[in-house]
C-alpha positions as CSV (number, residue, x, y, z in Angstrom):
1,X,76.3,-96.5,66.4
2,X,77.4,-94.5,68.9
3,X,74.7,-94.5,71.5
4,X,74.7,-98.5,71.0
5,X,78.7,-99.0,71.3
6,X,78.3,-97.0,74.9
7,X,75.6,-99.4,76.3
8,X,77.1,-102.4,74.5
9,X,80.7,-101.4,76.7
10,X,78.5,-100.7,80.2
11,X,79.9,-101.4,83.0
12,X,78.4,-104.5,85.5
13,X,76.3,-103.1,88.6
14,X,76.6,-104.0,91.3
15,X,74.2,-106.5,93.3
16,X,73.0,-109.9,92.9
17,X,74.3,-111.8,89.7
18,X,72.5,-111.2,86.5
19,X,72.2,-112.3,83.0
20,X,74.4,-109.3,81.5
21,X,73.2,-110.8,77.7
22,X,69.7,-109.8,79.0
23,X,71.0,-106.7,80.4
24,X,72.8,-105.4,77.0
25,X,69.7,-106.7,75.0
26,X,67.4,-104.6,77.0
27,X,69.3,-101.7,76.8
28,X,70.1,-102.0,73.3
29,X,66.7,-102.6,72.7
30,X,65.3,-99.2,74.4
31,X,68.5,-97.4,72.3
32,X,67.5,-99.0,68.9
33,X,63.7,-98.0,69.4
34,X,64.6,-94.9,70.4
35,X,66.8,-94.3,67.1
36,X,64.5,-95.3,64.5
37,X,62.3,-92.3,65.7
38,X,60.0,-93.7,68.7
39,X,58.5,-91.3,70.9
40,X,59.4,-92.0,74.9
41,X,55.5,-91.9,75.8
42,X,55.6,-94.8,72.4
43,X,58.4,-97.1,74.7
44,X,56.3,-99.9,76.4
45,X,57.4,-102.6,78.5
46,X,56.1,-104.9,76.6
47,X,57.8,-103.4,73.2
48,X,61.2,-103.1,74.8
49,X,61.1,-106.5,75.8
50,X,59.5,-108.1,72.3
51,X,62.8,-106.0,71.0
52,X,65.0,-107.4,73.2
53,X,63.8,-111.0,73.1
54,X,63.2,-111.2,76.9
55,X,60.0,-111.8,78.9
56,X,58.9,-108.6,80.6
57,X,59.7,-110.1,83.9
58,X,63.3,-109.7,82.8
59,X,63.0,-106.5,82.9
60,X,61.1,-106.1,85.9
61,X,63.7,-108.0,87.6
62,X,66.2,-105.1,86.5
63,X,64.3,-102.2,86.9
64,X,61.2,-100.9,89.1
65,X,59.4,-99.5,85.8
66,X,60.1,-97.5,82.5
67,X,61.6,-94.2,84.1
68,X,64.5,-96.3,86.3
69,X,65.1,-97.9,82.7
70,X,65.3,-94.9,80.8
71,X,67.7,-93.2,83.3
72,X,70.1,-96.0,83.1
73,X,70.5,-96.2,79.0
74,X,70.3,-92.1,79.3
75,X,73.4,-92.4,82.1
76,X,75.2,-94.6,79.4
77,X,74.5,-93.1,76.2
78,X,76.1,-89.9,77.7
79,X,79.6,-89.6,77.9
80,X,81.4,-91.6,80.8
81,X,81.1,-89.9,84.7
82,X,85.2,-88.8,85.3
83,X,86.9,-90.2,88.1
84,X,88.0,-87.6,90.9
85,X,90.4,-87.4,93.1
86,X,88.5,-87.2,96.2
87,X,91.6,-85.2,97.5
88,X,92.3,-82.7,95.5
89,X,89.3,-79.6,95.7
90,X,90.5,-77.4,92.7
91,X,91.6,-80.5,90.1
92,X,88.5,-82.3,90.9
93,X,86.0,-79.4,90.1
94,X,88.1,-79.0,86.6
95,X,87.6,-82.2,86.1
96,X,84.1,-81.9,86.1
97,X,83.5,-78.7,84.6
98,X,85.5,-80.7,81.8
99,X,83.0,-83.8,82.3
100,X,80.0,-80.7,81.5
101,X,81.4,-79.3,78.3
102,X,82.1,-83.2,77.2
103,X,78.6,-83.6,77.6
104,X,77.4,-80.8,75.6
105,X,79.1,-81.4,72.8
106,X,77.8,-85.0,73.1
107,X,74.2,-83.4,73.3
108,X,75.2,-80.8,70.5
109,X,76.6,-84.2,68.2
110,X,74.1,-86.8,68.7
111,X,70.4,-86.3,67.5
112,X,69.9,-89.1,70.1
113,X,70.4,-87.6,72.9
114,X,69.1,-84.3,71.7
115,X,66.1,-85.9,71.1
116,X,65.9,-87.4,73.9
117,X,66.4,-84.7,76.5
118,X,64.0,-82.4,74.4
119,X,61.1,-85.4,75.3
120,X,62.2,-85.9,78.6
121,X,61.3,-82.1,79.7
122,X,57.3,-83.0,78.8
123,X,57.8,-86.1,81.0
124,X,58.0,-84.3,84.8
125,X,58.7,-88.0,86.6
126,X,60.8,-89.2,83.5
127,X,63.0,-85.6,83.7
128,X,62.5,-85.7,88.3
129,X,64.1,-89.3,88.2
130,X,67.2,-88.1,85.9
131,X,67.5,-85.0,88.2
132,X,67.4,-87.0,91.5
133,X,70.0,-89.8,90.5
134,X,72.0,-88.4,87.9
135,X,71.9,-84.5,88.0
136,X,71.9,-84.1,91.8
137,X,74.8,-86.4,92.7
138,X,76.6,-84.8,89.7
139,X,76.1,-81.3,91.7
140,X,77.1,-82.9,95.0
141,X,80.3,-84.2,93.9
142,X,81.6,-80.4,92.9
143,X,80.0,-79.3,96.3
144,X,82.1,-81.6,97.7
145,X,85.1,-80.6,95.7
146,X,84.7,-77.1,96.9
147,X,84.7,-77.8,100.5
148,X,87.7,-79.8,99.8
149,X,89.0,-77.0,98.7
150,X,87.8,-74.6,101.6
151,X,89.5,-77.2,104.0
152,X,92.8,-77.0,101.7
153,X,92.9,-72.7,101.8
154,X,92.5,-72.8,98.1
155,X,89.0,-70.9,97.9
156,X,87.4,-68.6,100.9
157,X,85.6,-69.7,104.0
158,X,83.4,-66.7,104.6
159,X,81.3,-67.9,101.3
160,X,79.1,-70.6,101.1
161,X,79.8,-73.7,99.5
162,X,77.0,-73.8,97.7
163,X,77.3,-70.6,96.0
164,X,81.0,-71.1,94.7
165,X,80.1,-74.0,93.0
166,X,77.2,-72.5,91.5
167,X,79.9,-69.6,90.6
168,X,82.0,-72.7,89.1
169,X,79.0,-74.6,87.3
170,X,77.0,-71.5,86.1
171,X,78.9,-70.5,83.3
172,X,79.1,-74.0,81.7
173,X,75.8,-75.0,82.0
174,X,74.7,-71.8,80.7
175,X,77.0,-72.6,77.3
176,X,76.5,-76.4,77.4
177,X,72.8,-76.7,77.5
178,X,71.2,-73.3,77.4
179,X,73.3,-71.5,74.5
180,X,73.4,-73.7,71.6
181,X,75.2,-71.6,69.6
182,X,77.8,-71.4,72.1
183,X,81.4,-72.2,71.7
184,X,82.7,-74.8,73.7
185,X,86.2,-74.7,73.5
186,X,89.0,-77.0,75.0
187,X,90.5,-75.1,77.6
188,X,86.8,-73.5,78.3
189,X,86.9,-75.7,81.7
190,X,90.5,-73.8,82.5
191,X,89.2,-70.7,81.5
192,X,86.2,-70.7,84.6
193,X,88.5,-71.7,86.7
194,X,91.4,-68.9,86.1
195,X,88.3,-66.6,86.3
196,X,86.6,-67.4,89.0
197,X,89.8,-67.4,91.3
198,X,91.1,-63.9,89.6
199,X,87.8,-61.8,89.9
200,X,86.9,-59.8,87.9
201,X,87.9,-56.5,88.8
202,X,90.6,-54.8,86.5
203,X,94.2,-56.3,87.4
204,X,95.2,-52.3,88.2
205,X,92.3,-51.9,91.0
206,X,94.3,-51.5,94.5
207,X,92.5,-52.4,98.0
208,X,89.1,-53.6,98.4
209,X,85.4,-53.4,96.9
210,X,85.4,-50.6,99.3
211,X,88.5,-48.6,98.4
212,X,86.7,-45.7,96.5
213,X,84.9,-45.1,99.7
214,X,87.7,-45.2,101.9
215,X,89.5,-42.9,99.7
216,X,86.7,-40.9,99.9
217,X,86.4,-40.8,103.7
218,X,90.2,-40.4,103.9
219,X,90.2,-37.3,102.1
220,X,87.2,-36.1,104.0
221,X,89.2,-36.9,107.5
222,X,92.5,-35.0,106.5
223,X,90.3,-32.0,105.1
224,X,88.9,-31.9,108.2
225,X,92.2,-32.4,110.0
226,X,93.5,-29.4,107.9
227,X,91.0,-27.3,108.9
C-alpha cells in the first residue's frame, strides 16, 4: 500500500549506525496495525514489536516511547517535506503552500491518515509532539521565507513577519484541513500568492486606504478656500 511503500522508501537518520531492517520492520509494523483498524490508545510497545519481530529494546533504542514513534511513521506516511531554496523568499513560500495542498489531498485520499489525524486530536501529547516537531518547523520555514523575502524588497517591511505568513498559510490550511469539501486545485498555491501580493481592493481604486477621506478633506479645504 501506499502508507507502507512511503516508510518502506524512508530516508536514513542521521546519528549512530543502526539496523535499518529493524528500523523498516518497526515502522511497517506500527503502519500495518494501524491499517487493519487498530486504535492508537490499542498500539503497545510490546504489539509493535511482536509485529515487527524485534525485542522491545529495539525499539527503545530508536525512540524515547510510543508518541516519538508515531510522529516519525506519521512524518513518512505523509507526502515528502519539499526542498527550498533557502534563497529565494517568494519561490520558497509557493513551494510550501504547494507542499500544504499536497498534503490535503493525501489526507482527503488515504483513510490512513484520515484516521489517524481524527485519533491523534483525543491524544493532547500524541497531537503536542506532532505540533512541536513537525507542524512548528513547517510554520518556521515559511516565516523564514518571508523575511527572506522582506530582506529581498519583494513583500513590505512595516508588517510583521509573522502576520504575512499567516496571510500566506491561512487560506490553505483553512481548504486543506478545515473544509473538506473544498477544492484543491493545481494552481491553488499560485492563486494565494497572486492574491496576497495584489490586494484586494478593486484594480480601478486610485490612492490609498485613505483616499475617500482625503478627497473628502480636499473638497472641504477648497470650499473653504472659495469662500
Amino acid at each position: 500500500m501506499r502508507g507502507q511503500e512511503q516508510v518502506e522508501g524512508r530516508e536514513p537518520r542521521r546519528g549512530r549506525p543502526r539496523s535499518e531492517a529493524a528500523e523498516r520492520a518497526i515502522l511497517q509494523a506500527v503502519v500495518e496495525l494501524l491499517e487493519e483498524g487498530t486504535p492508537l490508545a490499542g498500539l503497545s510497545i510490546e504489539r509493535i514489536a511482536r509485529t515487527a519481530g524485534v525485542g522491545k529494546a529495539t525499539i527503545y533504542r530508536r525512540w524515547s516511547g510510543k508518541e516519538e514513534l508515531f510522529v516519525d511513521v506519521l512524518r513518512h506516511i505523509e507526502p515528502p517535506e519539499p526542498a527550498l531554496s533557502g534563497t529565494s523568499g517568494l519561490s520558497d513560500i509557493l513551494v510550501s503552500l504547494e507542499s500544504m495542498r499536497r498534503r490535503g489531498l493525501a489526507q482527503r485520499n488515504s483513510a490512513l491518515l484520515h484516521n489517524v489525524f481524527a485519533q491523534m486530536k483525543s491524544h493532547p501529547k500524541l497531537w503536542g509532539a506532532y505540533q512541536n516537531t513537525v507542524m512548528e518547523p513547517r510554520r518556521a520555514a515559511v516565516t523564514a521565507a518571508v523575511r527572506r523575502a522582506v530582506a529581498a524588497g519583494e513583500l513590505r517591511a512595516d508588517i510583521d513577519a509573522e502576520l504575512i505568513e499567516e496571510l500566506f498559510v491561512g487560506p490553505m490550511l483553512l481548504r486543506s484541513i478545515h473544509r473538506k469539501d473544498a477544492p484543491l486545485d493545481d494552481d491553488l498555491a499560485e492563486r494565494i500568492v497572486r492574491a496576497v501580493l495584489e490586494g484586494l481592493r478593486p484594480r480601478d481604486t486610485i490612492g490609498d486606504a485613505t483616499g475617500e477621506t482625503t478627497g473628502q478633506t480636499t473638497g472641504k479645504t477648497a470650499q473653504d478656500t472659495e469662500g
